[in-house]
N, C-alpha and C positions, 0 to 999 in steps of 0.2 A: 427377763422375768425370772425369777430365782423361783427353782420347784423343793417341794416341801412336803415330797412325796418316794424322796431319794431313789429315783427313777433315774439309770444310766440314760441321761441324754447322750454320751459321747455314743454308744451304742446303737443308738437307735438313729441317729443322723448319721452314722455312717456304714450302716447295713449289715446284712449277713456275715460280710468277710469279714467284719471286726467280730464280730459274735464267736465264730469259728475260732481265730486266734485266739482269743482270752480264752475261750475255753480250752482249747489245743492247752496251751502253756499251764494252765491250772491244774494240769493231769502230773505235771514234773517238777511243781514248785508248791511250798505252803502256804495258806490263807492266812489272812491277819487270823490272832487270837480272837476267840468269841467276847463279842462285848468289848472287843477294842475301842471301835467309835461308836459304843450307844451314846455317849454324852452330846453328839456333835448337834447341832439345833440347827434348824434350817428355815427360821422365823423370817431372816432377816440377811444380807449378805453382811452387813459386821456381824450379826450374832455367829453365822456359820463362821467367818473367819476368828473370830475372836477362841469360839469351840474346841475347833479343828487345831487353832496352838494352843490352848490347853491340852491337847491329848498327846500330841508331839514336843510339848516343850518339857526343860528340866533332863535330858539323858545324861545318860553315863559320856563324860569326857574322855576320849582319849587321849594316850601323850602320841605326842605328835612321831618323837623320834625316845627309843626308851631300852633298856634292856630287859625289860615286862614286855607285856602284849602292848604294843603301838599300833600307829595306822600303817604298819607296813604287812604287817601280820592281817588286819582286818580285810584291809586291799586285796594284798594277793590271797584270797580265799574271795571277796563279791565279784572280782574280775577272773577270776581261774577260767582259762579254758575247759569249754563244757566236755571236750573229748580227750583232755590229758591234764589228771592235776597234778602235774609238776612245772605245766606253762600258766602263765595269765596271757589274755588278749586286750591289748591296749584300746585305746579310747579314738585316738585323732589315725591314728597307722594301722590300724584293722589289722596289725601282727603280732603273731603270738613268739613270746619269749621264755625261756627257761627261766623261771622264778630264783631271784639270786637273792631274797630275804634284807634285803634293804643295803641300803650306803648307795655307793658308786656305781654306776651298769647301765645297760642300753635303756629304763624306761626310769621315770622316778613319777613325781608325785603332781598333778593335776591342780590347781585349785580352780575349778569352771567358775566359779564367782571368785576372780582375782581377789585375792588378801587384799591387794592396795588398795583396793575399794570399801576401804571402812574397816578392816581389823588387820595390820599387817603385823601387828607385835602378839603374839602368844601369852597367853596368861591364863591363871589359874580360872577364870569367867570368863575367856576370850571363845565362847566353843564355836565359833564359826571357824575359825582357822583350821581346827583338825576334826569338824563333823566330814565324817566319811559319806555322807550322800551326796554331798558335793563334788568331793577328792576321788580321783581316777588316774588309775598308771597311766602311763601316756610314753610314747617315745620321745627323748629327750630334744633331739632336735625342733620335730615337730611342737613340743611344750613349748620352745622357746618361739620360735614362731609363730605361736600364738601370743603367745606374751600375756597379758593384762587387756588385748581388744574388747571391744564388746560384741555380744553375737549380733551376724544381719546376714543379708544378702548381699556379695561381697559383686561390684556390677562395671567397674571401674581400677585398673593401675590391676589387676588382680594377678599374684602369685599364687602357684598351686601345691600341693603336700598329699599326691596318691594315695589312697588308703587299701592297702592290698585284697584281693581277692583270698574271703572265707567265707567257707561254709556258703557260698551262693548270691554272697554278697561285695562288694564294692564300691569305690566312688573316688570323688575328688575331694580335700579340701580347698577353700578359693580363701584367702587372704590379702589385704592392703595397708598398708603404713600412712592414710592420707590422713592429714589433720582433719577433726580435730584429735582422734583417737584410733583412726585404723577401722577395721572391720575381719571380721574371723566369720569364716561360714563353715559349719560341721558339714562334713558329709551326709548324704540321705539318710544312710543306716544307724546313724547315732546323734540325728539331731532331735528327736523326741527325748534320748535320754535327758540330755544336755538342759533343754527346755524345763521337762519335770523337776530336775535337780534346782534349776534355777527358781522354780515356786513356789519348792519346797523351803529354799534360802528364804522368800521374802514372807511368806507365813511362820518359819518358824521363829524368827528374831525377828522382834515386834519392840526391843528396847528394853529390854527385863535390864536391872542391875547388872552391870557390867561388861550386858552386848547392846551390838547396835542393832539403830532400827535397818531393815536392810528393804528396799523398796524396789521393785521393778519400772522401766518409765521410757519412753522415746525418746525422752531429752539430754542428748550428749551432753550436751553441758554443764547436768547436774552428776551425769555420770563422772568424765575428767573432774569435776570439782570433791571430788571423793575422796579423791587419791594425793591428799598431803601429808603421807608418809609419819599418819599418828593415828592408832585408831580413832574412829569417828563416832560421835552419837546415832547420826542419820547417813545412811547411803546409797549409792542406787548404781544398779547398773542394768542393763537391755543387751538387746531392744526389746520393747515387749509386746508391740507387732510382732515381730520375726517369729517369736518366742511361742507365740499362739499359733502361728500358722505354723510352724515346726512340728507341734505336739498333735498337729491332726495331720498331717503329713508323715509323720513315722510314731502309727500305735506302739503301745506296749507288747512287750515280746517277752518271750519266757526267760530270757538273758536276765533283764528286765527285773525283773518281779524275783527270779534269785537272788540277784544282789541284792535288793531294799531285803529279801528274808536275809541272807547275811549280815549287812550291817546292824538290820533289827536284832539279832541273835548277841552280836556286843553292845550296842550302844544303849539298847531299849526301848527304842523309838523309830518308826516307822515313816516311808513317804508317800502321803495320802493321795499323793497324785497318779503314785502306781499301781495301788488298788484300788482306787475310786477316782480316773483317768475324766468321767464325766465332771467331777468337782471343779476345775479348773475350767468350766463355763460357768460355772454358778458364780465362784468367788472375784474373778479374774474379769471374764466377760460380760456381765451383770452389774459393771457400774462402781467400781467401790474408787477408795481416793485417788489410787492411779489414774485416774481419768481414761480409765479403757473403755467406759462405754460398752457398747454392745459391738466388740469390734468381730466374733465372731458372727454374728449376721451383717454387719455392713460392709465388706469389702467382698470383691468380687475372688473365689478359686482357681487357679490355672489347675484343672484334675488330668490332664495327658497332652501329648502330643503324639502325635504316632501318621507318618512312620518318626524317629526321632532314634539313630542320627535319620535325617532325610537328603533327599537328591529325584527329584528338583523342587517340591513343593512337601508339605506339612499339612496336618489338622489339627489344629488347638483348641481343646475344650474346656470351655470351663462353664463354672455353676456359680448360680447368685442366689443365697438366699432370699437376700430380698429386692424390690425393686430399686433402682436405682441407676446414676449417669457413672458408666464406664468407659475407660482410656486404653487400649491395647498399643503398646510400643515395643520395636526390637533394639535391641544395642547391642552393639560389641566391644569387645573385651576393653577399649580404651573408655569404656564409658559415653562413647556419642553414639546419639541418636541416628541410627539409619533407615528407620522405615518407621510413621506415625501409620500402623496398621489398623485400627479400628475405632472409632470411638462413637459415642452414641449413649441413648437412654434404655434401658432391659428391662424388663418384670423380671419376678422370681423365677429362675430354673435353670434349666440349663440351656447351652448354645455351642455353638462350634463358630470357627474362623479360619479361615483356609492362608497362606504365606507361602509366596509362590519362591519363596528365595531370592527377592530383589529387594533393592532398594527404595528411597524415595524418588530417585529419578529413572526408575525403570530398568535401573541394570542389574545385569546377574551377580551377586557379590560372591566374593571368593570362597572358598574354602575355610572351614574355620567355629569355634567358639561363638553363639550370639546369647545376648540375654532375655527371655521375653517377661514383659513388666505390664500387669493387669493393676490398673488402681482405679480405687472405687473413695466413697467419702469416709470410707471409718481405716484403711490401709493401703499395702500393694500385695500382691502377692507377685514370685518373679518362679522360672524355669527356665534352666538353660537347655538350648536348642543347639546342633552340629550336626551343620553344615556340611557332606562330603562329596568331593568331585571328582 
C-alpha cells in the first residue's frame, strides 16, 4: 500500500538503529536543497514515480573522458577517502589509492548498470553512460571480474574478490561465470550502495528522447537480451529481488549521502533513494510494472546467525513479515543441496532455527563456506554461514 503521508517507512521498520545512523551521518553531510522534492505526488505509485523523474531528470551531462571537468574529476572527489583527500576508496576492493586524476592506474571507472545493457556508445543524449551515480572507481582487476553480471546471491561455481579491511569494515565479493549471464555479489558493506544506484538508473531513464527506458526485473533473459552491443530503447538488468533485500541489508551511511551531495554539486541532480531510502518501498515494492509486487513483505529475512563462523552448531534467525509457507536449506559452495533444514507454515514475526552442522544424512560436514537460503512466495533471502573445525 503506497503511503501519502511521506512517512519514512524504511525507518520505522527497521527501528531505532536506523534512526541513529541517518541521523549520526546527517551531522557531516548536506541535506537536499529546500523544496527539492515538494513536487513529488504520492497519489498513486505511477504518479510518485512519474514525479520523483521529473525532479531528477534533465542534469548536466558530463564528458566522460575530457580535458575540462570529466567523470574522473567528479569521481575522485564523491569516492575521496573520508580521512585523506588525496586517496579515493574504491567500490568492489574496499582500498584506498593515491588519486592519479584519470588514464591508466590501479582503479578506473565502474559502470554498476553495465553500458552493454542498453547504452554502450556515448552520445551527446546518451546520459546513462557517464551519470556518475551509477559510476564508481573500482580496482581494475576486481571491475574486470565483475564484468557486465548481474547483481545476486552468488550460491554456486563461486570465485571470490576480498574486499580489504577499512575503517571497521570488510567482506568478500562472491562471483560465477555460469550461464546464462554469471552472478556478481557486492560485498555487505556496499551492497546498499550498489542497489540505490541501480533504482536510481531505472527511475531516472524512463525513455525521454535519446535514452533508454532502463527497467529493473528477475528475468535474465530479458537482461542478456539487452546487451546487442547498439544502444537500446528498452533495457533491464537485476536482479531485483537481490536488489531489495540489499538495500535493507546495508542502510545508508554517511559515505553514502556524501557522494549523492557531490555528484549533486556537478550534475544537478540528486538520488532520491539516498535521502528518501523509505521511497523504494513505495515505488519499487508497491506493485508498479516490474512485477515486484509487495516483495518486501512476502519473502521471509535471514536477520543473524550467531555464533557465525560457528563450531558445532548455529542460531538462525529470521523475520516474517507476513504469514506465510517457508523453506530453510544449506548449501555449499558447489551449489548442492546438503541439509533441507526447515520447512513449514509461519505467522508474522520472528523465529529462530537451530543447525547442528550436519548434513542430510546425519554426518558432521567439514570445514568450510555454506550458503543458507530462506524462500518464501514473493523471494529468497540467502547468508553465508562458516563452518570452523
Amino acid at each position: 500500500m503506497l503511503h501519502s503521508d511521506r512517512t519514512p517507512r524504511f525507518v520505522a521498520r527497521f527501528g531505532a538503529a536506523c534512526c541513529l545512523l541517518i541521523a549520526a551521518a546527517a551531522t557531516v553531510v548536506a541535506a537536499p536543497p529546500a523544496g527539492y522534492y515538494d513536487t513529488v505526488v504520492f497519489t498513486s505509485v505511477e504518479a510518485m514515480r512519474a514525479s520523483v523523474n521529473a525532479v531528477i531528470d534533465g542534469h548536466v551531462k558530463i564528458p566522460y573522458t575530457s580535458s575540462a571537468t570529466d567523470t574522473w574529476n567528479v569521481l575522485e572527489a564523491a569516492d575521496e577517502d573520508p580521512y585523506n583527500a588525496t586517496r579515493i576508496l574504491d567500490l568492489y576492493q574496499n582500498r584506498v589509492f593515491a588519486k592519479f586524476g584519470g588514464g591508466t592506474g590501479p582503479y578506473n571507472r565502474e559502470h554498476s548498470w553495465p553500458n552493454s545493457y542498453g547504452f554502450p556508445d556515448d552520445g551527446t543524449s546518451n546520459k546513462p553512460y557517464t551519470d556518475c551515480h551509477h559510476l564508481f572507481l573500482c580496482d581494475v582487476e576486481y571491475n574486470n571480474d565483475r564484468g557486465n553480471k548481474p547483481f545476486g546471491e552468488c550460491t554456486a561455481s563461486c570465485s571470490s574478490d576480498p574486499a580489504d579491511s577499512y575503517d571497521g569494515a570488510s567482506g568478500v565479493n562472491y562471483f560465477n561465470n555460469l550461464a546464462p549471464a554469471g552472478v556478481w555479489e557486492t560485498w555487505d558493506g556496499r551492497k546498499g550502495d550498489v542497489a540505490r544506484a541501480m533504482f536510481y538508473m531505472d527511475v531516472r531513464y524512463e525513455g525521454a528522447v535519446g535514452e533508454p527506458d532502463l527497467r529493473l526485473t528477475d528475468n535474465v533473459a530479458l537482461i542478456t537480451a539487452s546487451a546487442t552491443g547498439n544502444n537500446e530503447a528498452v533495457a533491464y538488468m537485476g536482479l531485483l529481488t537481490t536488489l531489495l533485500a540489499w538495500h535493507v541489508q546495508d542502510p545508508v551511511d554517511a559515505k553514502e549521502q556524501h557522494r549523492n551531495d557531490v555528484v549533486f554539486s556537478y550534475q544537478g541532480n540528486r538520488n532520491p533513494f539516498i535521502d528518501h531510502p523509505e521511497w523504494v518501498d513505495d515505488i519499487f515494492a508497491d506493485g508498479l510494472a516490474t512485477g515486484a509486487g509487495d516483495l518486501l513483505v512476502a519473502f521471509p529475512r535471514i536477520t543473524g546467525a550467531h555464533p557465525n563462523p560457528f563450531n558445532p552448531s548455529t542460531t538462525i534467525d529470521l523475520s516474517l513479515p507476513a504469514a506465510a509457507a517457508v523453506r530453510l536449506d544449506v548449501y555449499g559452495v558447489d551449489g548442492r543441496l546438503v541439509r533441507a533444514l526447515w520447512q513449514g507454515t509461519r505467522e508474522a514475526g520472528d523465529f529462530m532455527v537451530d543447525w547442528d552442522g550436519r548434513g542430510d544424512q546425519g554426518r558432521s560436514l567439514p570445514s568450510g563456506t555454506y550458503f543458507l537460503r530462506a524462500t518464501g512466495a514473493g523471494g529468497v533471502d540467502t547468508r553465508k554461514l562458516q563452518l570452523l573445525k
